[in-house]
N, C-alpha and C positions, 0 to 999 in steps of 0.2 A: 084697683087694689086686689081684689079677689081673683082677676084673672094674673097677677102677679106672682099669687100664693101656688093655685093652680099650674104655673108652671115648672114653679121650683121644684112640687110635688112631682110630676109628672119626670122632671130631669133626675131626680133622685135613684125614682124607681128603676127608670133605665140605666144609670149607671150600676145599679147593686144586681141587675140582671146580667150587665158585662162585666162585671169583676168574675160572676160565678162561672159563668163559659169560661173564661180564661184560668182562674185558677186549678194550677196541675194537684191531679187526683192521685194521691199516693196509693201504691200496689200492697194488694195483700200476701201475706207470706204463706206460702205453702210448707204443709207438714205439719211436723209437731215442733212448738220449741223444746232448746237442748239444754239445760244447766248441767254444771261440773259438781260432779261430789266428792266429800272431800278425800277419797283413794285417788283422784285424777281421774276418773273413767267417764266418758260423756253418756247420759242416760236421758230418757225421751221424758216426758212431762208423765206421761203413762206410764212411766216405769220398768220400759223398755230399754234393753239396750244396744245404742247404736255405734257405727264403724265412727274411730276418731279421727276428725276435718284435718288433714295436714296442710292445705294450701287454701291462700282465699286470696283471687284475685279483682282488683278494683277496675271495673272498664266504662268510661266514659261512654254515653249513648246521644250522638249527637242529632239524630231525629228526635227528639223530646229532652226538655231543658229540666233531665232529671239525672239521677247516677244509678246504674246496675250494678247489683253487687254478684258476681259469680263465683259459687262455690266448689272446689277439685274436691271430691272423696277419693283417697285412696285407701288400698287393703295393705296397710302395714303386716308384716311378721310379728307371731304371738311370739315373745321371749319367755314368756313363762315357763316353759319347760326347758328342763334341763340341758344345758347346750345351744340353746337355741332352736334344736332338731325336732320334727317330728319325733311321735313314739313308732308310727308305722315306717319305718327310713326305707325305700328301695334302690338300690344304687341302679344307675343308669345303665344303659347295655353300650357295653363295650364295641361299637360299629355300630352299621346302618340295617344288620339283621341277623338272630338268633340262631347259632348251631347247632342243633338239635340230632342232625345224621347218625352220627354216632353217640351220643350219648342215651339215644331208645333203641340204638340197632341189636341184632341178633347174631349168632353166629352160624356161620352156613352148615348145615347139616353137610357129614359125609355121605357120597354116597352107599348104602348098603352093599354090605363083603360076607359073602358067604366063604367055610374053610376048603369047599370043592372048587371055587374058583379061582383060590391062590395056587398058583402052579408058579411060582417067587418068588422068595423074601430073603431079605438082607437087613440085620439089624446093624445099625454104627451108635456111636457116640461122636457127636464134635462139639468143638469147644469156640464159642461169640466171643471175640476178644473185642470191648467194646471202645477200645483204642485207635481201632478201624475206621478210616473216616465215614466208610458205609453203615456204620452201627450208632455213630453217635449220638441216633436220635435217642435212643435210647440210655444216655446220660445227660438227655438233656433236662436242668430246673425246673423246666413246667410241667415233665411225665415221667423224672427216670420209670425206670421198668420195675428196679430192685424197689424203690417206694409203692408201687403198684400191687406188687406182691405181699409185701409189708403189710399193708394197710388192709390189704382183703385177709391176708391169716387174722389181724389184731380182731376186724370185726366178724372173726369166723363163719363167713362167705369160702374159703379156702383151708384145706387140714394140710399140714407138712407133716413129711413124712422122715422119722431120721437114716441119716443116710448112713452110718456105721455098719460093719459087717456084721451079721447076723448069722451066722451057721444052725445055728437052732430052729429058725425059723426057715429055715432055706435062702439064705435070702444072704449069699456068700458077699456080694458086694455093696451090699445096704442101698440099690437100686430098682429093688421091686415091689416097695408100698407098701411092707410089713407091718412098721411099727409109727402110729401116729404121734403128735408130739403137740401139747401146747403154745397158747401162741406165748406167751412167756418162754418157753423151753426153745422153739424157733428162736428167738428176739436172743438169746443167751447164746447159740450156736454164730449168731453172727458178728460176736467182740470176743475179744479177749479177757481173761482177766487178772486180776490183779490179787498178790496174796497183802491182805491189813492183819498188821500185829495188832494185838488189845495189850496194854499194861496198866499197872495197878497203877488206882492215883493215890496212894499211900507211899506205897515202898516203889513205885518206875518197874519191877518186875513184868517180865512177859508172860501173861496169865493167858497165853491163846491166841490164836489168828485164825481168818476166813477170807475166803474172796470174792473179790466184789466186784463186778462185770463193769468193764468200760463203758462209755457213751459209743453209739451206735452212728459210726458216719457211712452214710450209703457210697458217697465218692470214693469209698477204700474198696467198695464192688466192681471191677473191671475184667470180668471173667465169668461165663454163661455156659455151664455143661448143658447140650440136649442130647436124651434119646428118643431114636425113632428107625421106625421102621420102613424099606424101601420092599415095596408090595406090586407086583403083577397081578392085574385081575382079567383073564382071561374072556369074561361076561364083557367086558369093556373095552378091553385091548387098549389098556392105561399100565403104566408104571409112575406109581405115585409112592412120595414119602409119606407118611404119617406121623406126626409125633407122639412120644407119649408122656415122657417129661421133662421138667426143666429144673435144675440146682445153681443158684445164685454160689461161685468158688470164694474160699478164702483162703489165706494163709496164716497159719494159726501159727504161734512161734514156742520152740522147746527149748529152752537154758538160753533163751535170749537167740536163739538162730530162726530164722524165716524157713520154715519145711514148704514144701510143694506143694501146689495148690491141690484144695479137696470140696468136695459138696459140702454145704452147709447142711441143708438139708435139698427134699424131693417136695415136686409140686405134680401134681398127679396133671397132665395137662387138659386134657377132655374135660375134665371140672374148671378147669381154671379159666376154659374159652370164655364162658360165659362173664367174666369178671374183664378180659382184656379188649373183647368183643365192644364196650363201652369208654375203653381209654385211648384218646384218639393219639398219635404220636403227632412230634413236630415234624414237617417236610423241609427242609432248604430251601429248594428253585418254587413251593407254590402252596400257601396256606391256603385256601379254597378247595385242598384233595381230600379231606377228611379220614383218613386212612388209617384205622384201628390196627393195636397190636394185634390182634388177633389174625386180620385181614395180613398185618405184613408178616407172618410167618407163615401164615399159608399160601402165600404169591412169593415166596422166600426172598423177601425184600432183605438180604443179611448175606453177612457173608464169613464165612466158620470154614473151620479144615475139621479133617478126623481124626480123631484121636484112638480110637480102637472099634475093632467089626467083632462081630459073632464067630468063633474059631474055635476046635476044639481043647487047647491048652487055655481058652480064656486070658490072653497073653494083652495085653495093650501095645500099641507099636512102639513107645519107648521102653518095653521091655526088652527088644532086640535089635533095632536102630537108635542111631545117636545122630543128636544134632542135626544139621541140614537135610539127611537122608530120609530121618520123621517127617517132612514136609512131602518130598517126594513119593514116599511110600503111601502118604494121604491121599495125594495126585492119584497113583498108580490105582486104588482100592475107589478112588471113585469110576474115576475113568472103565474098571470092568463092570462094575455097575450100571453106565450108559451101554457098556460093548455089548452087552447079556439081550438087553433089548435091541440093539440095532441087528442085532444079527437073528432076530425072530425074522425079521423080514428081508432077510436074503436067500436067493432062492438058486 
């Protein structure tokens, strides 16, 4: 009897010792738990807060007769601000690397000209017709020239000069940098304007008129007076041009008739290097040349005729040629300019 009890006892023990080995040991959770409050935001038990769970995926673990639960955090976007957008927004770079060449470059110094080594000079005027397939980088949307100019008088970086005749001043062809001019007063030289009646809102009466400057379209700009100077420097044994300024032409109209083209105004050019030195133009055949205005008027990447030289009547060549013969007469006045130097060195 007693060894009966005895074993029952004995078989009991042993089975509650293998249930315990056998029974699976549930896992502790790591972290903090999360409750929702009630804005929706998940925050820590500590009252921290944490990135909210987008995905929770269930994976069966078939070495142990248990289930893992694996949780995806992702970094949603804050919509809270306006748009969606950051405050700090930087737009991305346009290519695979930043063009910088010209936008820090300088302008190349000339070299130094003393008046004992010009033994010389030849002043012209010609005129960029930017109609020229050669010129048209310079009407191109992403640089015009005439916006370039604009934009440095408006943030006065650049003074224009008016270009009307001055006798008073000396200054008979309003081409030698006399009289300075606003950039408002610039900006007005380059539209036309318009005469507004005023009438009375009682009686319709005409009580007065003024006028009032048109909108300013840069694309009515297709015409570029430069002057400059063709210089022998002796110290160097160079014959180089110089410029000195540039007047964006328009054609201003009198009782409704289009008059011939005149300067707007003068842009003194040696000042202005420094402003074109930084505006790179468009190339055609290879966007990787970097090639500032500045650079292509002093490699005279352009192509212009002449319109009048230095003479003692002061005479412009359609003062005494007409039509087709004003081209050739350009021809001819360049061409003695090359002949003056070639013939230094014949012997």
């Amino acid at each position: 009897m007693k060894r009966g009890i005895l074993l029952i006892v004995l078989l009991s023990f042993l089975g509650t010792v293998t249930y315990a080995q056998n029974k699976p040991v549930a896992k502790k959770k790591t972290g903090t738990a999360t409750k929702t409050s009630a804005k929706g935001k998940a925050t820590s038990a500590k009252g921290k807060a944490q990135k909210p769970l987008s995905k929770i995926k269930v994976k069966p673990d078939s070495s142990k007769n248990n289930t893992t639960v694996a949780v995806t955090q992702t970094n949603l976007v804050d919509t809270s601000k306006k748009g969606g957008l950051p405050l700090n927004f930087e737009p991305p770079v346009d290519g695979y690397y930043v063009k910088n060449a010209v936008r820090t470059a300088k302008p190349t110094q000339y070299a130094a000209l003393r008046e004992a080594d010009v033994v010389f000079s030849k002043r012209v005027w010609r005129e960029i017709d930017l109609r020229e397939r050669m010129n048209q980088y310079m009407v191109s949307p992403k640089g015009r020239l005439i916006d370039v100019l604009m934009a440095a008088v408006a943030a006065g970086e650049l003074t224009a000069y008016d270009a009307s005749p001055n006798p008073a001043k000396n200054d008979p062809n309003g081409d030698e940098f006399k009289t300075p001019l606003t950039a408002d007063q610039a900006k007005a030289k380059m539209t036309d304007s318009t005469v507004v009646h005023k009438f009375d809102a009682k009686t319709g009466e005409d009580i007065g008129s003024k006028r009032v400057a048109n909108e300013f379209n840069p694309d009515s700009i297709l015409r570029f007076r430069i002057k400059e100077d063709w210089i022998f420097d002796k110290q160097r044994s160079v014959l180089e041009p110089r410029i000195i300024g540039i007047a964006p032409l328009v054609r201003p109209k009198a009782a409704g008739i289009l008059l011939d083209y005149q300067p707007a105004f003068w842009i003194y050019f040696p000042e202005a290097r420094k402003v074109l030195a930084t505006k790179e133009i468009i190339m055609r055949h290879n966007d990787a040349a970097s090639i500032s205005y500045d650079q292509a008027f002093l490699k005279r990447i352009f192509t212009s005729y002449i319109v009048k030289q230095s003479n003692e009547k002061d005479e412009r060549i359609k003062d005494y040629m007409q039509g087709i013969d004003q081209l050739h007469e350009s021809e001819r006045i360049k061409k003695t300019i090359m002949d003056w130097e070639l013939n230094l060195w014949q012997y």
